[in-house]
C-alpha positions as CSV (number, residue, x, y, z in Angstrom):
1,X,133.7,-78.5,204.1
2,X,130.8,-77.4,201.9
3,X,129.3,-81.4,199.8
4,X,129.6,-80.7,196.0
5,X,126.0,-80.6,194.9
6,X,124.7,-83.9,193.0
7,X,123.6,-83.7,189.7
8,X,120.6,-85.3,188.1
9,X,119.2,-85.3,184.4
10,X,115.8,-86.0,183.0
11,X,116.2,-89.6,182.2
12,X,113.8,-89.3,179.0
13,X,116.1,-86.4,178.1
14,X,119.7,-88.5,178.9
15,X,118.0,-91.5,177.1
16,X,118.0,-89.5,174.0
17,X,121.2,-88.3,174.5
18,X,123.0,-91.7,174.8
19,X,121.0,-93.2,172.1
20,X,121.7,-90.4,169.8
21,X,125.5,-90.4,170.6
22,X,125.9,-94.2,170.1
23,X,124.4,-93.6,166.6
24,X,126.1,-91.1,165.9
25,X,129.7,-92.8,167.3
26,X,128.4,-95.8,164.7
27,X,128.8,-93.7,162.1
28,X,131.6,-92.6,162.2
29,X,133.5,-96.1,163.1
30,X,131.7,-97.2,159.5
31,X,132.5,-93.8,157.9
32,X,136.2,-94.1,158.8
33,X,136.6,-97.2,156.8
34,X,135.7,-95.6,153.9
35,X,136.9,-92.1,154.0
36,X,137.6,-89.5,156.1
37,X,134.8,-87.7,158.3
38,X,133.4,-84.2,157.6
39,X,135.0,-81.8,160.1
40,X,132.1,-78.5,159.8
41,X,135.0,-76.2,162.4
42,X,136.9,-73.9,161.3
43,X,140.3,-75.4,163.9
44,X,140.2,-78.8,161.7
45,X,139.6,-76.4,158.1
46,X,143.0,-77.0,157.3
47,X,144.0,-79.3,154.5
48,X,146.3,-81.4,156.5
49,X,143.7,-82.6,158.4
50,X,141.4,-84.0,155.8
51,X,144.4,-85.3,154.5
52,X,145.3,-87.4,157.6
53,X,142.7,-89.8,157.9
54,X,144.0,-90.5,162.0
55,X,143.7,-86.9,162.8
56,X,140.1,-86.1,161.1
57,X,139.0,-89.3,163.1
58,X,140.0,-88.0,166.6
59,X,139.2,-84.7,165.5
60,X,135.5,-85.8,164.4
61,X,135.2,-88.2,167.9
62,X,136.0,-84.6,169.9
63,X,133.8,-82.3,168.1
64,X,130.9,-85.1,168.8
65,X,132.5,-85.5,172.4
66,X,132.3,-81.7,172.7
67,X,128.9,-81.6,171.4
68,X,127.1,-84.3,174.0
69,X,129.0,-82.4,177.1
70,X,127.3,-79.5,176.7
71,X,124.0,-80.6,175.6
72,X,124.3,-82.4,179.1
73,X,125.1,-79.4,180.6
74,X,122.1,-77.7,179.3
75,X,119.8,-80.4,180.3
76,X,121.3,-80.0,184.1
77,X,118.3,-80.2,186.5
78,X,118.9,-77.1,188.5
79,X,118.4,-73.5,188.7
80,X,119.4,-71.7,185.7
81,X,122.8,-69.8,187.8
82,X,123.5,-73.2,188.5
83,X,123.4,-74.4,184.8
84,X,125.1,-71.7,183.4
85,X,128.2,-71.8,185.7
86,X,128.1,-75.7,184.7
87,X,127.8,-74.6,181.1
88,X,130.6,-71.9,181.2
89,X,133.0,-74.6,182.9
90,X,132.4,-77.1,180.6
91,X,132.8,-75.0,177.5
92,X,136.2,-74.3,179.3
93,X,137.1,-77.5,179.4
94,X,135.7,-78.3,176.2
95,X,138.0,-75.7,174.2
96,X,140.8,-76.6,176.4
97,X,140.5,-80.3,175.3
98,X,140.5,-79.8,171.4
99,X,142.7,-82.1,169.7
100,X,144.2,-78.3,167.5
101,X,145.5,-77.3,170.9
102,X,148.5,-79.9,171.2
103,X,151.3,-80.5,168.9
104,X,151.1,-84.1,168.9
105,X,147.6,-84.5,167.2
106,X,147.7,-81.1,165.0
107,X,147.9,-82.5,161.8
108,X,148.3,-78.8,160.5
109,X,150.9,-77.9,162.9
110,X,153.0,-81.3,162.2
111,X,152.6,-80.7,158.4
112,X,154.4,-77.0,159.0
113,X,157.2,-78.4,161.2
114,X,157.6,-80.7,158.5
115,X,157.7,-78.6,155.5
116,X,159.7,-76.1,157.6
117,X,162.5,-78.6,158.9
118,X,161.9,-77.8,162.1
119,X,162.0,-73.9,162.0
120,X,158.1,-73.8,162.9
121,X,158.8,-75.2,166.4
122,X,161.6,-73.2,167.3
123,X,160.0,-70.0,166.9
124,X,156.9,-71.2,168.2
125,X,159.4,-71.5,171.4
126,X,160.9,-68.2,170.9
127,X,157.3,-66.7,170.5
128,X,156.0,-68.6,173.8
129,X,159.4,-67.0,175.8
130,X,158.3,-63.8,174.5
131,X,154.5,-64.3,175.5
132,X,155.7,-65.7,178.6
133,X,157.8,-62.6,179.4
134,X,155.2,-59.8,178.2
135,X,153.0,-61.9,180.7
136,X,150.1,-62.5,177.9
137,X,149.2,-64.2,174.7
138,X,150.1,-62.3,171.5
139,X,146.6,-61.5,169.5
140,X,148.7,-59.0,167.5
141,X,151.7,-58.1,166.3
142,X,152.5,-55.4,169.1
143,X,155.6,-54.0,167.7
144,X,154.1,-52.1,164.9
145,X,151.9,-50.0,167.1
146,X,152.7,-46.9,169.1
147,X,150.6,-45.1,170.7
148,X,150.6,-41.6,169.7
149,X,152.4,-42.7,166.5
150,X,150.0,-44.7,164.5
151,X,146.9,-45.2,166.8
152,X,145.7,-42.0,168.9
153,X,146.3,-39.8,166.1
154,X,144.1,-37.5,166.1
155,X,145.4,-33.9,166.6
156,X,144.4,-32.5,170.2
157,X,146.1,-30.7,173.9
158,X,145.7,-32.0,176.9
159,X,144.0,-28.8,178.6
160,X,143.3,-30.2,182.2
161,X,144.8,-32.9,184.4
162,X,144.3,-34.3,187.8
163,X,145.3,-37.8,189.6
164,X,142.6,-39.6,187.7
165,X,142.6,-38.5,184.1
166,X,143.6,-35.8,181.3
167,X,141.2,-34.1,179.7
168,X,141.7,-33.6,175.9
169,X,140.7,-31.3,173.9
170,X,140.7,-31.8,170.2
171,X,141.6,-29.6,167.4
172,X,138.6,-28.4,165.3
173,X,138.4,-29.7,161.4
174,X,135.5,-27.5,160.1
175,X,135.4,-23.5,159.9
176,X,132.5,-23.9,162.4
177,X,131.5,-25.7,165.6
178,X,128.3,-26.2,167.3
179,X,128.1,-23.9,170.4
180,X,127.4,-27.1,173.0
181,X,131.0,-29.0,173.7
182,X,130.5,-32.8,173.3
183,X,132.1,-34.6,175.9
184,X,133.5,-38.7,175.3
185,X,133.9,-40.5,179.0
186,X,135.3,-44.0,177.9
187,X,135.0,-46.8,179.8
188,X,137.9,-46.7,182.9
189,X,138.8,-50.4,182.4
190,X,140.3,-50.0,178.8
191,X,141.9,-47.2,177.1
192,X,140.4,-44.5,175.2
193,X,141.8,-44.8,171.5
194,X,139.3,-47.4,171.3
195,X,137.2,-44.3,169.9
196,X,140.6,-42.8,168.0
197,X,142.4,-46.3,166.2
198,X,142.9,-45.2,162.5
199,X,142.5,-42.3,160.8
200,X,139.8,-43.8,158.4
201,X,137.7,-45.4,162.0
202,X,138.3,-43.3,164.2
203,X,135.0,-41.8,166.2
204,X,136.4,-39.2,167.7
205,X,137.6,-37.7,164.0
206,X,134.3,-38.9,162.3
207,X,132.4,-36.8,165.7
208,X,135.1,-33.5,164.9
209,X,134.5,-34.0,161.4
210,X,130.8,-33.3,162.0
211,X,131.1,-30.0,163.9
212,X,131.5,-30.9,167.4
213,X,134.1,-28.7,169.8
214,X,135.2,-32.6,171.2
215,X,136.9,-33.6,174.7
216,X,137.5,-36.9,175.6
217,X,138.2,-38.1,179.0
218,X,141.8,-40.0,179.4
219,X,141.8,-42.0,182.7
220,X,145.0,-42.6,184.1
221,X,146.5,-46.3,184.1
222,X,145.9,-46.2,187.9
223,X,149.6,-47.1,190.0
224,X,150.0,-48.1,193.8
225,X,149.2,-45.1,194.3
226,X,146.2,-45.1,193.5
227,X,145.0,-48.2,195.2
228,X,142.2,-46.1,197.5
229,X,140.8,-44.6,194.7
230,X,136.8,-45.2,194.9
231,X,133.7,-45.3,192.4
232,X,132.9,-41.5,194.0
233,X,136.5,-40.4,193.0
234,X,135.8,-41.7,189.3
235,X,132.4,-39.8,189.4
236,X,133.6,-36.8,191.4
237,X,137.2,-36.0,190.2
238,X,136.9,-37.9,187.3
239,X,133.2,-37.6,185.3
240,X,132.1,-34.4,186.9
241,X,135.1,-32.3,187.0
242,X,135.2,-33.2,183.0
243,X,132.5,-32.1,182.7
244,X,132.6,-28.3,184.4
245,X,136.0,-28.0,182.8
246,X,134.3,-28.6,179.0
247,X,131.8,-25.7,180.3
248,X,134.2,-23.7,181.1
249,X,136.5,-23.9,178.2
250,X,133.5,-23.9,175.8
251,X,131.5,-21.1,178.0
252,X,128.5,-22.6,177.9
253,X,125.8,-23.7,180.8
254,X,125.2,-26.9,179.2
255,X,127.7,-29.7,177.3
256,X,126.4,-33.4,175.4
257,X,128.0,-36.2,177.0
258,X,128.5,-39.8,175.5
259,X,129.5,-42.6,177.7
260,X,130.8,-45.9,176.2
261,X,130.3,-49.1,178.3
262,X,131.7,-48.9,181.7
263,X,132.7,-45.0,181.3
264,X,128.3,-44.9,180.4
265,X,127.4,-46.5,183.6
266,X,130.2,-43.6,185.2
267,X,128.2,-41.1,183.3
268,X,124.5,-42.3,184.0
269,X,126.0,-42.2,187.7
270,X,127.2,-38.7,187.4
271,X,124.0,-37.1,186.1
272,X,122.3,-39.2,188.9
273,X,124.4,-37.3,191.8
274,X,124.5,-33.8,189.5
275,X,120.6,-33.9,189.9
276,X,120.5,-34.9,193.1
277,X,122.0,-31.2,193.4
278,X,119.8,-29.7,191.3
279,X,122.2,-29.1,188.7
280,X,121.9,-29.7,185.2
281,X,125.1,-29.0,183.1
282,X,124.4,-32.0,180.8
283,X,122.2,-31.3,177.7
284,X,121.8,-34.7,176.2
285,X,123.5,-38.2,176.9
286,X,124.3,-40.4,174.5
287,X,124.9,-44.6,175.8
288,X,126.7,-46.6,173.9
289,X,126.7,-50.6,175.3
290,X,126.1,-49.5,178.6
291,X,124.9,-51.3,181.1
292,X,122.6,-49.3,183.9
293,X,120.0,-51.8,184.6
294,X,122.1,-55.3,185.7
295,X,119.0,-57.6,185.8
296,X,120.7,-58.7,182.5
297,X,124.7,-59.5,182.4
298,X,124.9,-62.3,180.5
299,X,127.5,-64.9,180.8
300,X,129.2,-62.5,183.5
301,X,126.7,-63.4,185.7
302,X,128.6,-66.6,186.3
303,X,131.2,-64.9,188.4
304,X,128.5,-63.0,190.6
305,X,127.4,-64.2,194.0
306,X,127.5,-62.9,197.4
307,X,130.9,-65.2,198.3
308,X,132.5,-64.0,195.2
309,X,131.9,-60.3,196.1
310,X,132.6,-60.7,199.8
311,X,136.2,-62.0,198.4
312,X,137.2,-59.2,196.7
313,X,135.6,-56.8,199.0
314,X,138.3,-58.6,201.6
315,X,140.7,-58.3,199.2
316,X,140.3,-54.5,198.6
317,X,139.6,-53.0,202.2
318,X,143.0,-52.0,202.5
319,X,143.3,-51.0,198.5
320,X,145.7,-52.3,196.2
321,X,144.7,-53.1,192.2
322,X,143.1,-54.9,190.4
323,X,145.3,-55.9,187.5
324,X,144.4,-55.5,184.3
325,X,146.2,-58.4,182.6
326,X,143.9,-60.7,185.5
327,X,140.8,-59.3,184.3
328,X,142.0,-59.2,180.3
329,X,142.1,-62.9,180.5
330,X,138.7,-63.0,182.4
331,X,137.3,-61.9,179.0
332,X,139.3,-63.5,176.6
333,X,137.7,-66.7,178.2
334,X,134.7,-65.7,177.8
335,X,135.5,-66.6,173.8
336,X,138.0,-68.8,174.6
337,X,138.2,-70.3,170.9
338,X,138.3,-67.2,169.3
339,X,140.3,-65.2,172.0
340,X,142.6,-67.4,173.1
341,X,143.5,-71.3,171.7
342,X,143.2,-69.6,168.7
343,X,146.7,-67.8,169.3
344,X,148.4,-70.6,171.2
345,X,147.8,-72.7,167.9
346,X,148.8,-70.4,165.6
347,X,151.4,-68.9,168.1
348,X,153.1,-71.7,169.7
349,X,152.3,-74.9,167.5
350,X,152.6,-72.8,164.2
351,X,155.3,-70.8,165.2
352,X,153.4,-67.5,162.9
353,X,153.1,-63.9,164.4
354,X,149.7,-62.9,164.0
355,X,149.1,-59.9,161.8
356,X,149.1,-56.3,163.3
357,X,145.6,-55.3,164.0
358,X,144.9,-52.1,165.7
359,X,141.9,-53.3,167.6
360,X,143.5,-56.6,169.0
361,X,146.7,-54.2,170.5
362,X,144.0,-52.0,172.2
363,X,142.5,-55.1,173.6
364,X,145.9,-56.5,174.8
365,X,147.3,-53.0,176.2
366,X,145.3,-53.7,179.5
367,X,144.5,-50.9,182.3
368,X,144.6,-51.5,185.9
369,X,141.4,-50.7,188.6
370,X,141.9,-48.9,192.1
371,X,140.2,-52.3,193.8
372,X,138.0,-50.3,196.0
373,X,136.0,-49.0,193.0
374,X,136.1,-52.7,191.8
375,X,134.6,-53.8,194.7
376,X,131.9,-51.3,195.2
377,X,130.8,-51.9,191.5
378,X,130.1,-55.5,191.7
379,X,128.0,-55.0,194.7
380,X,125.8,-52.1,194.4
381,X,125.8,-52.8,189.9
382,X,126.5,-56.4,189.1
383,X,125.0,-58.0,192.6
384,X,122.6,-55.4,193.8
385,X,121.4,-53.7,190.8
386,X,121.1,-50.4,192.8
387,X,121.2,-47.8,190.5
388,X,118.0,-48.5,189.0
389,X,116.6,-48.6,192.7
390,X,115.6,-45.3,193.5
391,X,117.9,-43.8,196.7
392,X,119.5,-47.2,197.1
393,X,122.9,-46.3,195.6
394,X,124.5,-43.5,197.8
395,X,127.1,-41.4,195.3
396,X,129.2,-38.9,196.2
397,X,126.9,-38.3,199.6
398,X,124.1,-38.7,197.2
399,X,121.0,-40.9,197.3
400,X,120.4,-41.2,193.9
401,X,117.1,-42.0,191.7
402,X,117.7,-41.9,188.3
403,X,114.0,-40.8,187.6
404,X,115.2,-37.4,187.8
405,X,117.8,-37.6,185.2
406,X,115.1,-36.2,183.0
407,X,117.0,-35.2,179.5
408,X,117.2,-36.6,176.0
409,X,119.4,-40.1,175.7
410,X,120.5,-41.9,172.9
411,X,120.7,-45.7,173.7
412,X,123.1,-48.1,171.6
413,X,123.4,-51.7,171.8
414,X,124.8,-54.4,169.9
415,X,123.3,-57.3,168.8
416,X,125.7,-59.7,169.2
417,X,127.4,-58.5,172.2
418,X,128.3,-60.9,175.3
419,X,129.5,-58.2,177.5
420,X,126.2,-56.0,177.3
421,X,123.6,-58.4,176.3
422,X,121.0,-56.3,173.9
423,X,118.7,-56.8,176.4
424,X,120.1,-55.3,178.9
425,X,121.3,-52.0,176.9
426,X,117.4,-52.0,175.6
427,X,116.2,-52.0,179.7
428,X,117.6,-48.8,179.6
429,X,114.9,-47.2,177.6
430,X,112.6,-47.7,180.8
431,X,114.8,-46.3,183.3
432,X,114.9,-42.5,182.3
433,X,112.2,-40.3,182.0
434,X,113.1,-38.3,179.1
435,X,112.8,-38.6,175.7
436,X,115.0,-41.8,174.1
437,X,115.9,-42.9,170.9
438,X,117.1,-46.4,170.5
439,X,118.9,-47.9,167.8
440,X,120.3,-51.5,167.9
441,X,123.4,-52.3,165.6
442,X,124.9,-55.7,164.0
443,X,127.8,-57.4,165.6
444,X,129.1,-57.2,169.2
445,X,130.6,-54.9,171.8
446,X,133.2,-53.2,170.3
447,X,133.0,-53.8,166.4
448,X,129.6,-53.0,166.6
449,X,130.2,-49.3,167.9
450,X,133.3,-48.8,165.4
451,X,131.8,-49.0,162.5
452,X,132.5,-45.8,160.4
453,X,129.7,-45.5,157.4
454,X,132.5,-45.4,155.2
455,X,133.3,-49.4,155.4
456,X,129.0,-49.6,154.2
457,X,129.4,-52.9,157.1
458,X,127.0,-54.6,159.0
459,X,123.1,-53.1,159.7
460,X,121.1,-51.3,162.1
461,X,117.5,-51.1,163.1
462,X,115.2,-48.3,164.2
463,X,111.6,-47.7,165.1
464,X,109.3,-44.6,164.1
465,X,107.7,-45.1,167.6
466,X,108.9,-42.8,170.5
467,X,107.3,-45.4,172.9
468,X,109.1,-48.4,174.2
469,X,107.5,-51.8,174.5
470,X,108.5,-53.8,177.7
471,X,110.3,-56.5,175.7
472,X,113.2,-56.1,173.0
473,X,111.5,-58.8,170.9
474,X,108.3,-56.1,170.8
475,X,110.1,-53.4,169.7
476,X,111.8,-55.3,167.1
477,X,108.6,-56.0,165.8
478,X,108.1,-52.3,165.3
479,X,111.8,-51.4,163.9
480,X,113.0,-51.0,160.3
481,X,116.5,-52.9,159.3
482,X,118.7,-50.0,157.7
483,X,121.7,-51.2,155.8
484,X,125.6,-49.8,157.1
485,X,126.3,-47.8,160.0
486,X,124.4,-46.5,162.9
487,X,126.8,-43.4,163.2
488,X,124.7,-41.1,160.5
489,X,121.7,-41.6,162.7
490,X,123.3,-40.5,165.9
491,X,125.0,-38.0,163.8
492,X,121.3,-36.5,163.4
493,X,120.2,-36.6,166.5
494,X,123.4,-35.0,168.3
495,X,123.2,-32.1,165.8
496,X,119.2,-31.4,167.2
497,X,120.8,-31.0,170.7
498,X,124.4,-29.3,169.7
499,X,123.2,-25.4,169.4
500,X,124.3,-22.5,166.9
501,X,127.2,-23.0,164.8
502,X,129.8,-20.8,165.6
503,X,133.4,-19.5,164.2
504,X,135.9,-22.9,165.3
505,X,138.4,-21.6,168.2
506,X,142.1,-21.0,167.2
507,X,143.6,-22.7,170.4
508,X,142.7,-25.1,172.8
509,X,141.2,-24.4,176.5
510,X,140.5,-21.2,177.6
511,X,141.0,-18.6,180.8
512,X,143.0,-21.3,183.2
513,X,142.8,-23.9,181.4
514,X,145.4,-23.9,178.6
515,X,147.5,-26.4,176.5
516,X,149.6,-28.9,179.3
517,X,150.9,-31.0,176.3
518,X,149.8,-32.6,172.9
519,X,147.6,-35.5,172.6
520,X,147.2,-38.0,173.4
521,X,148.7,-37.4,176.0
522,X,151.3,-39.2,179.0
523,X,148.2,-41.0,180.8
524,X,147.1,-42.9,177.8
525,X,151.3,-44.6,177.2
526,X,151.8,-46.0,180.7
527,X,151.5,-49.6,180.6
528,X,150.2,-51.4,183.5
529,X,152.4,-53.3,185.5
């Protein structure tokens, strides 16, 4: 049986530490004779709490609790994998333990019951049965979305299908279109209507609105039946077929493609294998918080080690799936607060349905994997970092080398995000050979990339220079902050790489590939079991 490893602090730093705590810990003893404690978090905001003089005290001794654990587990003497696995647990534990979290010392929570004679609790109760049956936490109220009805609106036809996804084709809003089809290829662990919530944020209307004859890649919610299903299916019978079907039905040699997150890194992989062939049916790329270099995962990187991938590798040589509600919670913890207490409280101890947000019932409508492509991508990405090895990673029978993916990319990251660190989506910039044009936007994965101009929200920067500096930090020295969305910029690059306007067409597909049904389609509604 493998020891547990021993710990050890600098003792000038743990010194500090304790000293600093006990002060603190004084403090607050003499403050809670006179009044009640300043609670600076938004779980003890609440005016029940600062009127309860018992709860702002334990709720003040956990928040300075909270704060001495994970200083000490920053100060861990160790490697830094080490400390941040330490770190990650702790924060679990740390969120776990809040005082908001249990009925008996929510001053908030009691107050309601109180005030609602009881009726708070009970439906708190009915809400956990529900949750409890429905096999998640409620981040939304679920029963006022449909999809197809009020999110994934956007008039379109399914014009091709295969095992792995529908291809949709969407209905033209301007006189004329750009000669080049555009091409979405969303990420395969979530849904597509990410890109197609609400009329008014919708990306797929705002990227039809400008011109563009648009498909968008819908990848089926895989079944048992799909449990052999690989990362060279995905890219084969997935990515590339998309593509030569968008050529065909827009008779043209070439298409723009735009991969979002993990359906960017099934793109980049794609082109990788397509020039490995010596074809070229892609025009310009477009990369929107995708990861292609993994030296940089962030707080994901806790999960990675040889042991862990050997587990799941195990697990998968046979097939089967990788449920999606398993790895849904995966990154709800990785903000638990935010993504998770947050909704028991209010849920469960509050007994309140949370509003309906479109966004938050995208996140909770979860999408299984095929567990041999699961597998294969944390080894040869997450593990390995292949892809930016040149003829390491072997793709559909190709060694690829991404130094011949020689075309014009746009590269998008978010500033804020924790799934792909801005870092990581900036390393991109020094993997292809073509010419690039970064732009980094406010906020974080997702809320940064839906962020229609019309809302004038958040900021993005750009840079005059067409070279990139090795760091991030450099190139931020050289980039301009421009107030509101990033989409007009992309908007102006696409249309540089889109071709001659021509009359719209009056029905979707074309030769053998005609209408199958309207969008969004049957792939996009099945839930995952």
């Amino acid at each position: 049986m493998k020891s547990l490893p021993i710990l050890s602090f600098p003792p000038d730093q743990l010194a500090k530490l304790q000293s600093d705590y006990a002060e603190e810990m004084k403090q607050l003893w003499q403050q809670g004779l006179q009044s009640n404690p300043v609670l600076k978090d938004r779980r003890f905001a609440g005016e029940a709490w600062q009127h309860n003089p018992v709860a702002a005290f334990n709720a003040a001794i956990y928040l300075l609790n909270a704060r001495t654990l994970m200083a000490m587990s920053d100060m861990v003497d160790t490697d830094d994998k080490t400390r941040a696995r330490i770190r990650f647990s702790v924060e679990q534990w740390v969120a776990a333990s809040s005082p908001s979290n249990f009925l008996a010392f929510n001053a908030e929570a009691q107050q309601k019951a109180i005030d609602s004679k009881g009726e708070s609790i009970v439906q708190g109760l009915q809400n956990m049965l529900h949750d409890m049956q429905q096999g998640h936490v409620s981040m939304t109220d679920e029963s006022k979305f449909e999809v197809g009805k009020n999110v994934a609106t956007s008039e379109g036809a399914v014009v091709f299908e295969n095992d792995i996804f529908q291809l949709i084709e969407y209905k033209p809003l301007t006189a004329k279109v750009y000669q080049r089809p555009f091409l979405l290829v969303p990420p395969s662990i979530n849904k597509f209507y990410i890109l197609d919530l609400q009329p008014t944020n919708s990306f797929i209307r705002h990227v039809v609105e400008q011109g563009h004859r648009t498909f968008v890649v819908s990848w089926r919610n895989p079944d048992a039946s799909m449990g052999h299903a690989t990362w060279d299916d995905y890219v084969e019978r997935g990515v590339i077929q998309a593509i030569k079907v968008a050529q065909d039905i827009g008779n043209m040699p070439q298409i723009n493609a735009l991969g979002f997150c993990v359906g960017g890194t099934l793109l980049t992989s794609a082109l990788a294998v397509l020039a490995a062939r010596g074809e070229d049916p892609v025009g310009s790329a477009t990369l929107l918080t995708t990861l292609v270099d993994f030296t940089d995962v962030g707080v994901l990187d806790v999960f990675i080690d040889e042991a862990f991938v050997q587990y799941r590798e195990a697990q998968f040589s046979k097939g089967g799936l990788m449920a999606g509600r398993d790895m849904a919670s995966t990154f709800s913890f990785l903000r638990p607060n935010d993504l998770v207490w947050n909704y028991v409280v209010g849920n469960y101890l509050k007994g309140e349905t949370p509003p309906p947000f479109d966004l938050l019932y995208w996140n909770s409508d979860a999408t299984n994997l095929p567990g041999p492509l699961y597998a294969w991508y944390l080894r040869n990405t997450y593990l390995e970092n292949k892809l930016v090895k040149p003829n390491q990673a072997v793709i559909c029978g190709e060694k690829v080398d991404l130094r011949k993916v020689d075309l014009p990319i746009y590269i998008y990251g978010s500033r804020e995000d924790h799934i792909v660190p801005i870092t990581a989506a900036y390393a991109s910039t020094h993997v292809f050979p073509g010419p690039k044009r970064f732009v980094m936007g406010a906020s974080g994965h997702i809320a940064g990339v839906i962020n229609p101009p019309a809302s004038g929200k958040r900021s993005h920067w750009v840079s005059k220079n067409s070279e990139y500096p090795a760091t991030l930090n450099e190139w931020v020295d050289t980039a301009t902050e421009k107030t509101g969305s990033w989409w007009p910029d992309w908007y102006a690059w696409l249309k540089k790489h889109a071709g001659q306007q021509v009359a719209a067409p009056k029905n979707y597909g074309r030769g053998k590939h005609k209408a199958i049904e309207p969008a969004p389609g049957r792939y996009v509604k099945v839930k995952a079991d």
